[in-house]
N, CA, C and O atoms as a GROMACS GRO file, in nm:
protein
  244
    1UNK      N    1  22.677   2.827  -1.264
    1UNK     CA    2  22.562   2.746  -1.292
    1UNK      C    3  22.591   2.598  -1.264
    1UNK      O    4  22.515   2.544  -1.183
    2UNK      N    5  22.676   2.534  -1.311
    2UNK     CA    6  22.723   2.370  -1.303
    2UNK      C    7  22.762   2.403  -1.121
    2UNK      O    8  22.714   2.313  -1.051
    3UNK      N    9  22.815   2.480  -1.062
    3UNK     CA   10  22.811   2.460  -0.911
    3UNK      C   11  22.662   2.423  -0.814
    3UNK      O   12  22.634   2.359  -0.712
    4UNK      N   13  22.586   2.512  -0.926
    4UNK     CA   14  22.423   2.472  -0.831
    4UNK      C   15  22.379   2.353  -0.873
    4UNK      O   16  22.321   2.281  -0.791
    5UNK      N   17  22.393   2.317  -0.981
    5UNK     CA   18  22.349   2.176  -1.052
    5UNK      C   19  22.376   2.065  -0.958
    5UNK      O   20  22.295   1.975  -0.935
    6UNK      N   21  22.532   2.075  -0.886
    6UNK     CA   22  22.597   1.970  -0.856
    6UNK      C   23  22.549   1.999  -0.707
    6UNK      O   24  22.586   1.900  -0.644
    7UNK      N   25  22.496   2.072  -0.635
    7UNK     CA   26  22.502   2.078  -0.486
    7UNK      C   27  22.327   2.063  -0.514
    7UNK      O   28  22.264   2.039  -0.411
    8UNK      N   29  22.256   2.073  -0.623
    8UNK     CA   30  22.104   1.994  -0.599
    8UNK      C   31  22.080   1.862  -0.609
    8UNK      O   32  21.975   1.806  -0.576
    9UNK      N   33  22.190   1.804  -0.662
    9UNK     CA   34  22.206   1.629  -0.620
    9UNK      C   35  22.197   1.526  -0.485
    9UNK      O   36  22.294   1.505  -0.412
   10UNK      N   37  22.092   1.480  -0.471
   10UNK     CA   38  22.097   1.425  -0.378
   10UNK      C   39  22.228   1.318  -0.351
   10UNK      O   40  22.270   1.260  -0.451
   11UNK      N   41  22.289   1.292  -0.231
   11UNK     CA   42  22.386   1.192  -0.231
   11UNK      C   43  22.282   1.065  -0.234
   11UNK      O   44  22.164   1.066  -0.202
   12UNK      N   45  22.380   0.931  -0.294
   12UNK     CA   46  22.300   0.832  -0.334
   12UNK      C   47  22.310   0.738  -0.192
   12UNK      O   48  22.421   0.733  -0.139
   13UNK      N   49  22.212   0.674  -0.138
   13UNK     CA   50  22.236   0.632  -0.072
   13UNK      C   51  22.129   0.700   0.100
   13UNK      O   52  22.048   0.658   0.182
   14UNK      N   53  22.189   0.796   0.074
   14UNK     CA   54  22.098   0.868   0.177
   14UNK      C   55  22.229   0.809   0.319
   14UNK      O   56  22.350   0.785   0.319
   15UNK      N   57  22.143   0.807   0.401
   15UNK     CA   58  22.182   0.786   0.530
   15UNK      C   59  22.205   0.642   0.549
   15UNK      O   60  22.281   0.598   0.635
   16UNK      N   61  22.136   0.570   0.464
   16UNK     CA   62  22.136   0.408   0.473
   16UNK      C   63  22.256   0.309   0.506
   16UNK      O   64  22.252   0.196   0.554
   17UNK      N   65  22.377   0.396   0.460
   17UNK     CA   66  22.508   0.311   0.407
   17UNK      C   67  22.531   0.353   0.287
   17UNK      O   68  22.526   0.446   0.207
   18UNK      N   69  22.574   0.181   0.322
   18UNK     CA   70  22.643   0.206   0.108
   18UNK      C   71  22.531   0.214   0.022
   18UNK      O   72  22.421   0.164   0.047
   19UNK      N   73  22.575   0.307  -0.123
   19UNK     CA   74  22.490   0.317  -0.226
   19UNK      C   75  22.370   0.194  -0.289
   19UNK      O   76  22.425   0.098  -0.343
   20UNK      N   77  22.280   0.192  -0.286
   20UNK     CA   78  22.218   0.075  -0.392
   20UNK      C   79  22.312   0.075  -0.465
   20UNK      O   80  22.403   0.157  -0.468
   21UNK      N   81  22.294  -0.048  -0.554
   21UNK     CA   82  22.337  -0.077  -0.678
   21UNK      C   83  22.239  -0.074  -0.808
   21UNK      O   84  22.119  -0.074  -0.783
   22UNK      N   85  22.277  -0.071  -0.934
   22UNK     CA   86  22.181  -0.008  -1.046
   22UNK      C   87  22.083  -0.172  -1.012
   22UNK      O   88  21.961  -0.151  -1.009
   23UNK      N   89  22.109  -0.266  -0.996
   23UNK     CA   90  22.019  -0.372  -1.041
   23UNK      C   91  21.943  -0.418  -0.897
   23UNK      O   92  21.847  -0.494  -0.904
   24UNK      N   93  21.977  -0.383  -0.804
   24UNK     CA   94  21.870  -0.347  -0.642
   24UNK      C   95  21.784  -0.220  -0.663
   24UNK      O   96  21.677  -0.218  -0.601
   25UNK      N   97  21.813  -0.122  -0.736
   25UNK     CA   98  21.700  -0.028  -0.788
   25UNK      C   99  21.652  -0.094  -0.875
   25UNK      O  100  21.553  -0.156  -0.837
   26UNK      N  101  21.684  -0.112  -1.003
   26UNK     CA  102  21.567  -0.182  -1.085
   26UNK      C  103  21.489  -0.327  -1.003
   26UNK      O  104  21.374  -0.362  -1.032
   27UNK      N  105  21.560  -0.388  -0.913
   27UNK     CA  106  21.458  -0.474  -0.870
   27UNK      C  107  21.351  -0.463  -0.776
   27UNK      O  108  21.253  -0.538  -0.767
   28UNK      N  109  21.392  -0.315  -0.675
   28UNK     CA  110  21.259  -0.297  -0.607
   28UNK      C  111  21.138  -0.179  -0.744
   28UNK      O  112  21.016  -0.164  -0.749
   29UNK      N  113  21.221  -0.138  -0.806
   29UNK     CA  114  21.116  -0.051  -0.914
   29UNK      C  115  21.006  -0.156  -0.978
   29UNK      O  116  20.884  -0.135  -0.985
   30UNK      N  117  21.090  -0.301  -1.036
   30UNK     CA  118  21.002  -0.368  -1.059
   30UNK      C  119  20.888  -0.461  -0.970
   30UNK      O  120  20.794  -0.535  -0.998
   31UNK      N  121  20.941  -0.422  -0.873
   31UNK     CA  122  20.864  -0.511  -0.780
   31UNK      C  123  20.742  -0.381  -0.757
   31UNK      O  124  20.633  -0.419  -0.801
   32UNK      N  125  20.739  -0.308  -0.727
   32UNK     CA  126  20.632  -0.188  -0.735
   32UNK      C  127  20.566  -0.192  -0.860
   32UNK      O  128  20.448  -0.158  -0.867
   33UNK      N  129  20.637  -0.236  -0.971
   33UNK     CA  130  20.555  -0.157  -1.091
   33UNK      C  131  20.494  -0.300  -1.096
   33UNK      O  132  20.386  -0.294  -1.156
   34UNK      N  133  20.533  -0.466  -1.042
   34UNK     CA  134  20.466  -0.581  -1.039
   34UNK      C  135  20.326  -0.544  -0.954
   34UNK      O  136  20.218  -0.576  -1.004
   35UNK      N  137  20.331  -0.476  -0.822
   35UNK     CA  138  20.236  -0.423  -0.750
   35UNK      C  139  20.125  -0.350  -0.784
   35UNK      O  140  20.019  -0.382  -0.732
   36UNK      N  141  20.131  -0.231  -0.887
   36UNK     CA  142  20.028  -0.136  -0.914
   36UNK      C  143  20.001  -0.228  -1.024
   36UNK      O  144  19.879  -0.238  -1.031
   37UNK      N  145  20.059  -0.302  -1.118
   37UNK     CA  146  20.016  -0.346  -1.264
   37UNK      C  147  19.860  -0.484  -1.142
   37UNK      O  148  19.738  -0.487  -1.159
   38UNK      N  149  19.935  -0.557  -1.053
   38UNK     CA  150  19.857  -0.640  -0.965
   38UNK      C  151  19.693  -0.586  -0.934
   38UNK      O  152  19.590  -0.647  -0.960
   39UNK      N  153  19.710  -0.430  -0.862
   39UNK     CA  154  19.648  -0.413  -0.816
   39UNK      C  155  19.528  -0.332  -0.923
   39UNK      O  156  19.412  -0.292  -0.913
   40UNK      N  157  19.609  -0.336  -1.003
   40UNK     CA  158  19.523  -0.257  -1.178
   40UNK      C  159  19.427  -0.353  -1.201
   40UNK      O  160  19.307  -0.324  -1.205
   41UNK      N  161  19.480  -0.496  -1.222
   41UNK     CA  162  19.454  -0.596  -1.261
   41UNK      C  163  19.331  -0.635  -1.142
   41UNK      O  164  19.215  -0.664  -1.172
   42UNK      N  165  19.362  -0.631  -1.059
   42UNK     CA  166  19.224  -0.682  -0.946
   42UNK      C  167  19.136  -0.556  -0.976
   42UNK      O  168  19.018  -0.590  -0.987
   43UNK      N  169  19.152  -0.435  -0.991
   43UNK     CA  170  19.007  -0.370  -1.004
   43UNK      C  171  18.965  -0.391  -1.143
   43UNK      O  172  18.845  -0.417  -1.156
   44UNK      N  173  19.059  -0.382  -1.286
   44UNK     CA  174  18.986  -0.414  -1.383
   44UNK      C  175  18.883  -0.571  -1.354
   44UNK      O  176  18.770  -0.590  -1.400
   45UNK      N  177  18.953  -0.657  -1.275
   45UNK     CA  178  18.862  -0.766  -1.290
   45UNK      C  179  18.744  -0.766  -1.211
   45UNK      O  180  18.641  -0.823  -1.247
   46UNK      N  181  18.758  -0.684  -1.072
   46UNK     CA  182  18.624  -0.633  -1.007
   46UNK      C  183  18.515  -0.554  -1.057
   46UNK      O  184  18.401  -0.550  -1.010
   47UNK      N  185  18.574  -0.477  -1.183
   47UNK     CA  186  18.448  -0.408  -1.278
   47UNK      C  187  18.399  -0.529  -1.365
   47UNK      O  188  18.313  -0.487  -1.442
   48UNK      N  189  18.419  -0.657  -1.382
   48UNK     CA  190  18.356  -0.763  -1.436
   48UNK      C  191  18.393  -0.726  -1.602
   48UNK      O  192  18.484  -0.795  -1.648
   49UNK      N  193  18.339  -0.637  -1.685
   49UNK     CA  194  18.322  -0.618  -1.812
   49UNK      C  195  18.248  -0.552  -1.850
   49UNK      O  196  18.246  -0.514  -1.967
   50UNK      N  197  18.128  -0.503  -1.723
   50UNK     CA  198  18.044  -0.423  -1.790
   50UNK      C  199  18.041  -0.310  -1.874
   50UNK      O  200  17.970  -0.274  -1.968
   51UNK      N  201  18.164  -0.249  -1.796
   51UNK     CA  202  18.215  -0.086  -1.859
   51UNK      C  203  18.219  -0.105  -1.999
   51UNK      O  204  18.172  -0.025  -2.080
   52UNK      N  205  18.285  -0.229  -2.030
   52UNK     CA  206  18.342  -0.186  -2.152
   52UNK      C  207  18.180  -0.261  -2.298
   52UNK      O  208  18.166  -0.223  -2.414
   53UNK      N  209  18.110  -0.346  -2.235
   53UNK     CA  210  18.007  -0.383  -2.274
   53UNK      C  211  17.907  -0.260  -2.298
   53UNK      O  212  17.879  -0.228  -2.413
   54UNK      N  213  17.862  -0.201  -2.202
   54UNK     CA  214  17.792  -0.089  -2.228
   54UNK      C  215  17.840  -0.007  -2.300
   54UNK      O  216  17.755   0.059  -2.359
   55UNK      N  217  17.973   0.025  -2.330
   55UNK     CA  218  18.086   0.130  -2.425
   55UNK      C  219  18.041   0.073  -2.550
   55UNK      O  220  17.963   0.138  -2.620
   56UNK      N  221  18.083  -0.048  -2.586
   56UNK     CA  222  18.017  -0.124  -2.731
   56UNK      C  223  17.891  -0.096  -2.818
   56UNK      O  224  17.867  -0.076  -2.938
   57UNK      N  225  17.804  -0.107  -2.672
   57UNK     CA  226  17.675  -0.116  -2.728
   57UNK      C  227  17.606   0.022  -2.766
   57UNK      O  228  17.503   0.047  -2.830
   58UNK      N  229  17.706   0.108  -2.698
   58UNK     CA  230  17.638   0.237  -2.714
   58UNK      C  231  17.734   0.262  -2.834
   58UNK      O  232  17.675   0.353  -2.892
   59UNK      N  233  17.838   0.237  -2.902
   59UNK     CA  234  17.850   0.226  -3.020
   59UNK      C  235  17.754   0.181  -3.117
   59UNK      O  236  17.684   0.232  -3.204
   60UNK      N  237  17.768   0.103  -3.085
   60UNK     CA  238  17.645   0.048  -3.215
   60UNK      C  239  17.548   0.098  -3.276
   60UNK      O  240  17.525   0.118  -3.395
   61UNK      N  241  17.452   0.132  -3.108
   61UNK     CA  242  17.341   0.164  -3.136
   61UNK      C  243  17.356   0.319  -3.163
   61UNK      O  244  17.258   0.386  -3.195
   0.00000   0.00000   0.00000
């Protein structure tokens, strides 16, 4: 069992060269997760507010 475990590991690095390093992965991860949070942020602001205005009001009432 631990023989199949270890031969479903990808090698790190791939074909590229040398391995990333742990803090060149966390810096392109954050740079993506800066990207989708960006691009979250431009459509929440392209829905203006209404969504959540009409959500309110139909509380209320």
């Amino acid at each position: 069992m631990s023989e199949e475990s270890v031969d479903s590991v990808p090698p790190q690095g791939g074909s590229a060269g040398r391995p990333k390093g742990l803090l060149e992965q966390m810096e392109e991860l954050m740079a993506a997760l800066n990207a989708d949070l960006s691009a979250l942020d431009a459509d929440l602001q392209s829905a203006g507010g209404s969504r959540w205005a009409s959500a309110e009001e139909g509380e209320r009432g």
